[in-house]
C-alpha positions as CSV (number, residue, x, y, z in Angstrom):
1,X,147.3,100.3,141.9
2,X,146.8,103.3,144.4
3,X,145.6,102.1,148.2
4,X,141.8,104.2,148.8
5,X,140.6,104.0,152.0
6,X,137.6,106.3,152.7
7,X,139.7,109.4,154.2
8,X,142.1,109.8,151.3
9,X,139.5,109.6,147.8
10,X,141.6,110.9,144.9
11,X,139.8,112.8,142.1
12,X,138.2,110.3,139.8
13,X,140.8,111.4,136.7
14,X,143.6,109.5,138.9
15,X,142.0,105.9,137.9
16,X,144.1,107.2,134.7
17,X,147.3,106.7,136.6
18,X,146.0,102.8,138.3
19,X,147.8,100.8,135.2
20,X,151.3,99.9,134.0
21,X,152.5,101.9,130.9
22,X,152.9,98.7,128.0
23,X,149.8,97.1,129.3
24,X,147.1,97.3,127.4
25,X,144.1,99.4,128.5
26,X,141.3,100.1,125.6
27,X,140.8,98.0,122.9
28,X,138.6,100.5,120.3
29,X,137.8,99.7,116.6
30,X,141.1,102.2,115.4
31,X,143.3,100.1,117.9
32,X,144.7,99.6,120.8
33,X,145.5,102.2,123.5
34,X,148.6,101.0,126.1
35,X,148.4,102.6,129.4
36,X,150.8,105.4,128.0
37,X,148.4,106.2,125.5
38,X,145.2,106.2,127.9
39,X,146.6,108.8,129.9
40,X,148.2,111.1,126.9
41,X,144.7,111.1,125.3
42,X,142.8,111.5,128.4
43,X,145.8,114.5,129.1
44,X,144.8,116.0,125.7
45,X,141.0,115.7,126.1
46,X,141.1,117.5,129.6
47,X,143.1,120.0,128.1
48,X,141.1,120.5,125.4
49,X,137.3,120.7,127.1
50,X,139.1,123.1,130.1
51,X,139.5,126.0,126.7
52,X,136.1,124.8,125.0
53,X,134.2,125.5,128.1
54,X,136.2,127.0,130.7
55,X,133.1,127.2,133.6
56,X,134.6,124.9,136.1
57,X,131.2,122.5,136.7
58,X,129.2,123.3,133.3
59,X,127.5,120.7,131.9
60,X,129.1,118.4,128.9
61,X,126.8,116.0,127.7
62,X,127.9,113.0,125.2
63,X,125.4,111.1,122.7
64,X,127.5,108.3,121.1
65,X,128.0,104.8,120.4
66,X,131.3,103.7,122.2
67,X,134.5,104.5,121.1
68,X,137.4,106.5,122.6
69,X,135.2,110.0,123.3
70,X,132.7,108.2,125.3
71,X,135.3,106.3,127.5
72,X,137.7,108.9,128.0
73,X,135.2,111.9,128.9
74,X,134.5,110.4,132.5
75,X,137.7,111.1,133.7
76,X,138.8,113.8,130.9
77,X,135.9,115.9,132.3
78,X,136.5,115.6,136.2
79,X,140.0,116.5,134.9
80,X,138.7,119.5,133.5
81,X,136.4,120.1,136.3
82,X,133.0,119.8,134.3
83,X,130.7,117.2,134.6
84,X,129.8,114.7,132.4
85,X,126.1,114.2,131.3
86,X,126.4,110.7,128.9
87,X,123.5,110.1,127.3
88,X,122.1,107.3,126.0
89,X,122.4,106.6,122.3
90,X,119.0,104.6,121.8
91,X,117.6,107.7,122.9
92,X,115.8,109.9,120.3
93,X,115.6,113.9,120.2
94,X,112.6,114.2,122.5
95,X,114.3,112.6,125.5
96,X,117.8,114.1,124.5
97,X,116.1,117.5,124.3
98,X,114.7,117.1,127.8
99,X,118.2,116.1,128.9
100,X,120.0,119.2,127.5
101,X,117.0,121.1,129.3
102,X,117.4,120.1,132.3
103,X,121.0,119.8,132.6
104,X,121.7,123.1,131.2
105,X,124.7,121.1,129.2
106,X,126.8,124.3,127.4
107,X,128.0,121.5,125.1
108,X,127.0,118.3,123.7
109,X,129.5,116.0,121.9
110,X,127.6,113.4,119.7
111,X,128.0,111.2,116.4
112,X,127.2,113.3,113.3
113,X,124.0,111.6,112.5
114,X,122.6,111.6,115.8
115,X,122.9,115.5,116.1
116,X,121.2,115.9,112.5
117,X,118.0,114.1,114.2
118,X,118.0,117.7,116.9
119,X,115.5,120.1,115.4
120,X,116.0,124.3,116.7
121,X,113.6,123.6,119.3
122,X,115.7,120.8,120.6
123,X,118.5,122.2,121.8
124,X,118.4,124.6,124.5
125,X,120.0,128.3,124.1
126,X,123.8,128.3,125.5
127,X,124.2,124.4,124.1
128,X,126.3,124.4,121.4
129,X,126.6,121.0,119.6
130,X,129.6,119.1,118.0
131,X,130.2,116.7,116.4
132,X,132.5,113.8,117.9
133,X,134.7,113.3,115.2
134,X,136.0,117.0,115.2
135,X,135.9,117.4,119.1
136,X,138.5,113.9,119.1
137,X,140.4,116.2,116.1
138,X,140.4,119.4,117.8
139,X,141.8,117.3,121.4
140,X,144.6,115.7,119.1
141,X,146.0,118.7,117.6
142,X,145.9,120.7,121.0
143,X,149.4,120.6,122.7
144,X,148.1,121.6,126.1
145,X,147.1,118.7,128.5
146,X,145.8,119.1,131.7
147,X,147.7,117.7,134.9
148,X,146.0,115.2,137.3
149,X,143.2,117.1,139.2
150,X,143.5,118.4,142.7
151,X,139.6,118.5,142.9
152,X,137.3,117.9,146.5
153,X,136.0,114.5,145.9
154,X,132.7,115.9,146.7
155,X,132.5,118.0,143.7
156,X,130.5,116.6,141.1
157,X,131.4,115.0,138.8
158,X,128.7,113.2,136.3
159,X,125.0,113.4,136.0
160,X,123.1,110.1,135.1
161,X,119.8,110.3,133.6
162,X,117.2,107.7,135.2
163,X,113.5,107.2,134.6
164,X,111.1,107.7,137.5
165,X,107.8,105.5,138.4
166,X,106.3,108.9,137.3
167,X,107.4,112.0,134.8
168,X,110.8,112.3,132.8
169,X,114.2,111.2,133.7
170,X,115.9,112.8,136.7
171,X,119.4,113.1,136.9
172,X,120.9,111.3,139.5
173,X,124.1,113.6,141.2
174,X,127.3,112.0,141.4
175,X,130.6,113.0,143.1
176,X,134.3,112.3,142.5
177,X,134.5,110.2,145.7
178,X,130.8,108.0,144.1
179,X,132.3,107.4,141.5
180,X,136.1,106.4,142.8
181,X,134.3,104.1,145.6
182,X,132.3,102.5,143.6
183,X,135.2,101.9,141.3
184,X,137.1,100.6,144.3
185,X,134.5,98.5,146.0
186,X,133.3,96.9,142.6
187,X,136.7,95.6,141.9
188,X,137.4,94.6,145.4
189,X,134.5,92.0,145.6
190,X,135.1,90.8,141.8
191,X,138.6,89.9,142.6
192,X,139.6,92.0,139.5
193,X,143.4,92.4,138.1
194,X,145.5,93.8,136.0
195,X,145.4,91.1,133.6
196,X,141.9,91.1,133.4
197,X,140.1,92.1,130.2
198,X,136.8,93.3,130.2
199,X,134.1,92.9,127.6
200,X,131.9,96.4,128.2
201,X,128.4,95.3,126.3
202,X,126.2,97.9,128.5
203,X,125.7,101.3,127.5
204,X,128.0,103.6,129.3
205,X,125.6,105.6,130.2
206,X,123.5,103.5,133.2
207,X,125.9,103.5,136.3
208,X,126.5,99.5,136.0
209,X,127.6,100.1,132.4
210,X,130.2,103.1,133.2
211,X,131.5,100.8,135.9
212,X,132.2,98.4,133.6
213,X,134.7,100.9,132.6
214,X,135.9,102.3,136.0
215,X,136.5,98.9,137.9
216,X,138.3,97.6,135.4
217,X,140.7,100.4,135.2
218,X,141.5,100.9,139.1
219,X,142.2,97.3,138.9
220,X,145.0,98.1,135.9
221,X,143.3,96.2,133.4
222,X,141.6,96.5,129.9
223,X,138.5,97.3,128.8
224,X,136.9,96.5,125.3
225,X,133.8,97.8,124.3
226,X,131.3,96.4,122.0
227,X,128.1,97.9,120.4
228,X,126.9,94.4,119.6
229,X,124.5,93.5,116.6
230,X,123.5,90.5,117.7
231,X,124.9,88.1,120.4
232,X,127.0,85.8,118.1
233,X,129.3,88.9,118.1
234,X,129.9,88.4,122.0
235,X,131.3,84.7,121.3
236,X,133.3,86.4,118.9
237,X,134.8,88.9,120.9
238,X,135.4,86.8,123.9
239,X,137.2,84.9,121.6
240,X,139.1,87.5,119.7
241,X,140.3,89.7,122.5
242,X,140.6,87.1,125.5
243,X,138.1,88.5,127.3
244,X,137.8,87.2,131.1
245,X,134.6,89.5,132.1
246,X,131.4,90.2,131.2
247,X,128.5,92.1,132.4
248,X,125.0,91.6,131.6
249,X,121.1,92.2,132.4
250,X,119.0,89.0,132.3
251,X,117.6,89.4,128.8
252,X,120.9,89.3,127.6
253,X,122.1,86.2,129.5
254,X,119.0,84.5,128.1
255,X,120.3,85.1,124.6
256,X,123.7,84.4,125.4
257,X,122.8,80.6,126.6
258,X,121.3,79.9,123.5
259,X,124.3,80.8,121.8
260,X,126.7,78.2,120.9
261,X,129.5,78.5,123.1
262,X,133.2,76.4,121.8
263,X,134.5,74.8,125.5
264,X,137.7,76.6,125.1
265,X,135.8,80.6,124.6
266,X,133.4,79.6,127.3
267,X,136.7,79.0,129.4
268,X,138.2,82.2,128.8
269,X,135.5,83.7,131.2
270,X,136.4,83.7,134.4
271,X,133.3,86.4,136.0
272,X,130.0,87.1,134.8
273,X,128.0,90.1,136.6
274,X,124.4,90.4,136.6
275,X,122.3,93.5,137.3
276,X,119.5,95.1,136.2
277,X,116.9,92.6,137.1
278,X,117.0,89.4,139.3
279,X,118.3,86.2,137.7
280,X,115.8,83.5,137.7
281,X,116.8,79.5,139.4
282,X,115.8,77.8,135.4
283,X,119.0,80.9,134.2
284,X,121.4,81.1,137.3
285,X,121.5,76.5,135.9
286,X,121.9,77.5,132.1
287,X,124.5,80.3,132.9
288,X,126.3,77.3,135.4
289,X,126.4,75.0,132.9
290,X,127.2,77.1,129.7
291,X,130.5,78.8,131.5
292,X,131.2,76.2,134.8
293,X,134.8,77.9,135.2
294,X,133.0,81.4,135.9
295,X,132.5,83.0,139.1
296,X,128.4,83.8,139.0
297,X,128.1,87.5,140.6
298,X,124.4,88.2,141.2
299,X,123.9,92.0,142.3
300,X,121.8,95.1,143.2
301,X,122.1,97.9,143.0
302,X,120.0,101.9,142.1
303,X,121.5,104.1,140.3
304,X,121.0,106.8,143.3
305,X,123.4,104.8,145.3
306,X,125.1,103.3,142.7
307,X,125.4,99.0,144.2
308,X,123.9,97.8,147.1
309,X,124.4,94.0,147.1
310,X,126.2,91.3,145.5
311,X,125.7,87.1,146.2
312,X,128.8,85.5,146.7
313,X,129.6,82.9,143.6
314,X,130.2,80.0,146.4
315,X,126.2,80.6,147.2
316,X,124.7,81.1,144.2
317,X,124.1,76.8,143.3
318,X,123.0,76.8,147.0
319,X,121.0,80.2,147.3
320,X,120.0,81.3,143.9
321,X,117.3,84.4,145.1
322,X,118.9,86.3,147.5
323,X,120.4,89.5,146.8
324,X,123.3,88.2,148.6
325,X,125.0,90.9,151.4
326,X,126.5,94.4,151.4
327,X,129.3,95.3,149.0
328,X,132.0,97.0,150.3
329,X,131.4,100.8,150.8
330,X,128.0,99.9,151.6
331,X,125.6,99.9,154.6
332,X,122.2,98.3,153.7
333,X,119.3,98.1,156.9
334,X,116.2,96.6,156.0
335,X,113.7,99.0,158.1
336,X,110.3,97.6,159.2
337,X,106.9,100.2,158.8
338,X,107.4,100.8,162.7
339,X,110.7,102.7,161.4
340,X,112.8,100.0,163.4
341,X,115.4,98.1,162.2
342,X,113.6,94.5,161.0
343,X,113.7,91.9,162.7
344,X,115.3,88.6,160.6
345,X,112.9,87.2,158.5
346,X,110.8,90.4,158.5
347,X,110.2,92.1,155.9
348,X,110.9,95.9,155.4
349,X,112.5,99.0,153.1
350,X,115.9,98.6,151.9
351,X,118.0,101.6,152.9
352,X,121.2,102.3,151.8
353,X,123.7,104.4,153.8
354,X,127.3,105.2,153.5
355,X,129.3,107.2,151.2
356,X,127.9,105.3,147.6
357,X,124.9,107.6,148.1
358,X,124.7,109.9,145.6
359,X,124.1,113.6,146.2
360,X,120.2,113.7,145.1
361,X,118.4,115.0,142.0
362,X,119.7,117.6,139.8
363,X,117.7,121.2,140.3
364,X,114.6,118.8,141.5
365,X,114.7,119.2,145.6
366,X,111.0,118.3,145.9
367,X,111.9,114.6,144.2
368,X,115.3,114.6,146.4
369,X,113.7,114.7,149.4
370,X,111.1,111.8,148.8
371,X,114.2,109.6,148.1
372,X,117.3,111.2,150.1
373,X,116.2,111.3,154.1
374,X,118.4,110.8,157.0
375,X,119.7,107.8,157.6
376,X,118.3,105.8,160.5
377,X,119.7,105.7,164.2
378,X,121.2,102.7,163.8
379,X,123.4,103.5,160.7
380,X,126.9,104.0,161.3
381,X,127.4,106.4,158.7
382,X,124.8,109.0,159.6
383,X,124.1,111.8,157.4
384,X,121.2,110.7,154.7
385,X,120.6,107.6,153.0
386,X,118.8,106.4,150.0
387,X,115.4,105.1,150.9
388,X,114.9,102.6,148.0
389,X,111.1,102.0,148.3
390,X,112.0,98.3,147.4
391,X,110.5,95.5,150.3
392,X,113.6,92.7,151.4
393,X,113.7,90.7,154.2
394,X,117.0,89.9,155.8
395,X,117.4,86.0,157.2
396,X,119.4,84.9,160.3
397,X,122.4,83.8,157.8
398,X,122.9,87.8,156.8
399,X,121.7,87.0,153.7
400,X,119.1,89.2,151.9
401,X,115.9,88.4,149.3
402,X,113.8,90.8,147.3
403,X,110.0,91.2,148.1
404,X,108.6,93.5,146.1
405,X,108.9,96.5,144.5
406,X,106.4,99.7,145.7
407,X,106.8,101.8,142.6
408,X,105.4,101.1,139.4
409,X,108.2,101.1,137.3
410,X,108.7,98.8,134.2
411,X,112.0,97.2,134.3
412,X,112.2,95.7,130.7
413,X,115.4,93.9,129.2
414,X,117.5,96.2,131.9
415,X,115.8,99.5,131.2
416,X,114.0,101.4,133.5
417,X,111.0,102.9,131.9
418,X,108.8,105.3,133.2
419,X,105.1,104.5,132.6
420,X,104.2,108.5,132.1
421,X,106.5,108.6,129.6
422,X,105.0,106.0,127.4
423,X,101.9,107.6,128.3
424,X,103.0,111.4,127.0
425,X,104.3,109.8,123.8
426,X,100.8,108.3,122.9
427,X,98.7,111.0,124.2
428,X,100.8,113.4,122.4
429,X,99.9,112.5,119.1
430,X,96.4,113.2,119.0
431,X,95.8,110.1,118.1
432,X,94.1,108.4,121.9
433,X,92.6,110.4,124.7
434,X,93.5,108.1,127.8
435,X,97.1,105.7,127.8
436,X,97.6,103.0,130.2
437,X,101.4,101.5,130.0
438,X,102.0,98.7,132.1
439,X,104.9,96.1,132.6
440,X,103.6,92.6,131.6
441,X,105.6,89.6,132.9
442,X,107.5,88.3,130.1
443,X,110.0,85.3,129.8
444,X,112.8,87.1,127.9
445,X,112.4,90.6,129.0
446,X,111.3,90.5,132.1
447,X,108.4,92.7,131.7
448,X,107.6,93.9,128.3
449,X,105.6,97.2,128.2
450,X,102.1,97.0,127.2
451,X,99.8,100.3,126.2
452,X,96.1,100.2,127.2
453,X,94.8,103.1,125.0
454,X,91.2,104.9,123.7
455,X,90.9,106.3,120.8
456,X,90.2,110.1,120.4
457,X,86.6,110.5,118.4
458,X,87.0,110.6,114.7
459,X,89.7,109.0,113.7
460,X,89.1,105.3,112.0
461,X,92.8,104.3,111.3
462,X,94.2,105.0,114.7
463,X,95.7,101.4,115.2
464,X,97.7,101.3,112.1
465,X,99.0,105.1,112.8
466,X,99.4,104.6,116.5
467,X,102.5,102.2,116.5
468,X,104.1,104.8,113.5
469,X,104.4,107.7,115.3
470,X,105.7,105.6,118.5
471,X,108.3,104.0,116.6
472,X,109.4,108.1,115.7
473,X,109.2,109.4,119.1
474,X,110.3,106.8,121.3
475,X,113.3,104.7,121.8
476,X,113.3,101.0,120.9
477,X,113.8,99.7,124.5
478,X,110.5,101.7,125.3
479,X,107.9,100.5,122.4
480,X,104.3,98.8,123.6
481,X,104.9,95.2,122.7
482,X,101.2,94.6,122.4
483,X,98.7,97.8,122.2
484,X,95.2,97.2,123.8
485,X,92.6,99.4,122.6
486,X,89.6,100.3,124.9
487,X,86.2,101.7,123.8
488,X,86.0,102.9,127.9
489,X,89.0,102.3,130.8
490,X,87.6,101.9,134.2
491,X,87.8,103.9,136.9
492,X,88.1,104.0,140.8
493,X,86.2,105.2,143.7
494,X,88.2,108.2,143.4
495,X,87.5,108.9,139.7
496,X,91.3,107.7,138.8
497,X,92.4,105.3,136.3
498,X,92.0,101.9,137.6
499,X,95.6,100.7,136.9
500,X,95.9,98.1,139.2
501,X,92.8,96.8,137.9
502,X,93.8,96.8,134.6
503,X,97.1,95.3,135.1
504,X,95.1,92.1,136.5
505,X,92.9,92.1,133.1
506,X,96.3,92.3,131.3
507,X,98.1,89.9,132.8
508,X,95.1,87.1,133.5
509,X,94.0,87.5,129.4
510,X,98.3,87.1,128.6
511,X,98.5,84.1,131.0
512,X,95.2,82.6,129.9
């Protein structure tokens, strides 16, 4: 495995080169890919996308389940010098069509069905769509390959799409050097080898899920991904392929402790990684006592800064809400309202510095300056930082616990769903003339998304059609659990939508 320190980043492709040729490095449905393999397909790819769209940093998006296109075309396209735009495949063709927008992707790769769900409107002029199936066949047959890329580190290298509090998802810039450190830093603390197998359950397009993939392979080791039906198939597959890590978001751990768990697959585990939503003390117990040989790795992280934090597994018994302490890579100052670095015990923004900051918002300045802004004095890295808008406090023992969050956000079974865009969805059919959605405290998701709603004049059956047109035009992950219809929504001093007020109805009548 290649040495990294911060002066000498290789291109991202060269994680390609981190593992031994007879090892084995991805497990997919068709078989299994040895080390030689990875890199003569991810050779081939390259190759391949450099003739298909030969503008060095154009836009390649990807809209698949997992297989071997969507975990080779990180590294195939930085290889090729594009930049990857994976997208997720619960989305439907309103969001994906947004995506292509934005981006200005020249090509999207994507399962047959999936691009059959695009109507002309959908896909933006200069995209041209194919199916992934015939892209993998065209890469096979093509006898030029693409050597390891001499790239600057700095160039870009993937685009992730990430719901704001407000308005569509924003793609989140990152660079060869992001990506690589993250890679590097992420495997550091987990301890991760080359005989380490991981069990990639997250889609691949959130940054903690395409690090499932990236960690694992600067450590050497093998990654086997799973588009799960339901979570008996993770016993199995722990089983099956001797899986040793697993990444989750809390909704799934829940699920997965209610499972029934042989001793000897429970002991096969040796990490489990959370993200995407603090653990709670009654789950951190459960997770302890369902897998007692596993290392427990609580973490934090945001996409535009890829991780922040991670608790050390010897703490976790002892200190099971804190955030834990700064992963490596990472400079995290908690920053008072004075605009001085807090005091311990006092509570302030989290602000990450350092060289995991990603390089801002695709073609959206105004929205990269409210979150990028020079670091402060006191940072040793300089140069601009990530101000998170999320309240910590930092205690005397280093240690670090989250406060609050100042964005309105729902964070629901991992996702991060933007309230306006539940909001569009409703208001755009016609159907209601003011939408509410709101994150409701819920045991198994977290928060489950709840849609306060009046109903345009004139139409009688607006509650049966409602959660219809919905179910077309959003993804699952984003659907109102409960719909509350309003014959008048209250207002502020300022004329505005009382939402916090509303929130409070919501959540007193739910816990009543």
């Amino acid at each position: 495995m290649p040495g990294s320190p911060e002066n000498t980043i290789p291109p991202l492709d060269h994680l390609v080169l981190c593992g031994a040729d007879g090892d084995d490095a991805l497990i997919l449905r068709e078989g299994v890919l040895n080390w030689k393999e990875l890199r003569i397909r991810v050779a081939r790819l390259a190759g391949w996308l450099a003739r298909a769209v030969p503008e060095r940093g154009a836009r390649v998006a990807t809209w698949a389940a997992k297989g071997e296109l969507t975990c080779l075309m990180p590294l195939a396209a930085a290889r090729a010098g594009l930049v990857h735009v994976p997208v997720n495949p619960l989305l439907k063709h309103a969001q994906v069509a947004h995506i292509l927008a934005d981006s200005g992707a020249a090509l999207l790769i994507g399962t047959a069905a999936r691009l059959k769900t695009l109507a002309e409107g959908d896909v933006p002029g200069g995209c041209r769509l194919l199916a992934e199936d015939e892209a993998l066949a065209q890469a096979g047959h093509l006898d030029a390959t693409l050597p390891p890329s001499t790239a600057d580190t700095n160039d870009l290298a993937a685009i992730l799409y990430t719901s704001g509090s407000t308005g569509r998802p924003k793609g989140v810039m990152l660079s060869h050097a992001n990506m690589w450190l993250g890679a590097q830093s992420v495997a550091d603390y987990l301890g991760l080898a080359a005989d380490d197998r991981t069990l990639a359950v997250l889609p691949l397009s959130f940054d903690y899920g395409q690090n499932q993939l990236l960690s694992t392979w600067y450590a050497g080791g093998c990654v086997v991904p799973l588009d799960y039906l339901v979570p008996r198939d993770l016993v199995k597959a722990v089983e099956r392929h001797a899986i040793t890590t697993l990444a989750a978001v809390p909704p799934l751990w829940v699920q997965v402790c209610e499972m029934d768990w042989p001793h000897q697959t429970a002991a096969r585990l040796r990490r489990l990684t959370n993200s995407g939503g603090a653990l709670t003390v009654d789950l951190v117990r459960r997770l302890r006592a369902t897998f007692p040989q596993a290392r427990l790795f609580p973490m934090y992280g945001l996409t535009e800064a890829f991780r922040s934090t991670y608790l050390d597994p010897a703490l976790v018994d002892t200190h099971p809400t804190s955030m834990g302490k700064t992963i490596p890579h990472a400079e995290i100052l908690v920053v008072n309202d004075a605009g001085q670095i807090a005091a311990d015990g006092e509570e302030g923004e989290l602000v990450h510095c350092g060289p995991l900051v990603a390089h801002g918002y695709w073609r959206d300045p105004q929205r990269t300056a409210e979150r990028y802004r020079p670091a402060p004095a006191a940072s040793r890295y300089g140069g601009m930082a990530v101000w998170s808008g999320d309240r910590v406090k930092r205690e005397a023992d280093g240690l670090l616990y989250f406060v609050g969050r100042r964005d309105a956000m729902i964070k629901s079974a991992g996702n991060r769903i933007s309230p306006q865009e539940v909001e569009e969805a409703a208001l755009a059919t016609g159907l209601v003339v003011e939408a509410v959605a709101l994150g409701v405290p819920d045991e198994r998701l977290g928060q489950a998304v709840h849609l306060v709603v009046r109903t345009a004049p004139g139409i009688a059956d607006a509650a049966d059609l409602l959660p219809r047109r919905l179910m077309q035009d959003l993804p699952n992950f984003m659907q109102p659990k409960v719909i509350h219809w309003r014959d008048a929504m209250p207002t502020g001093p300022n004329g505005k939508l009382d939402r916090t007020g509303l929130a409070a109805q919501i959540v007193q009548e739910f816990a009543a």
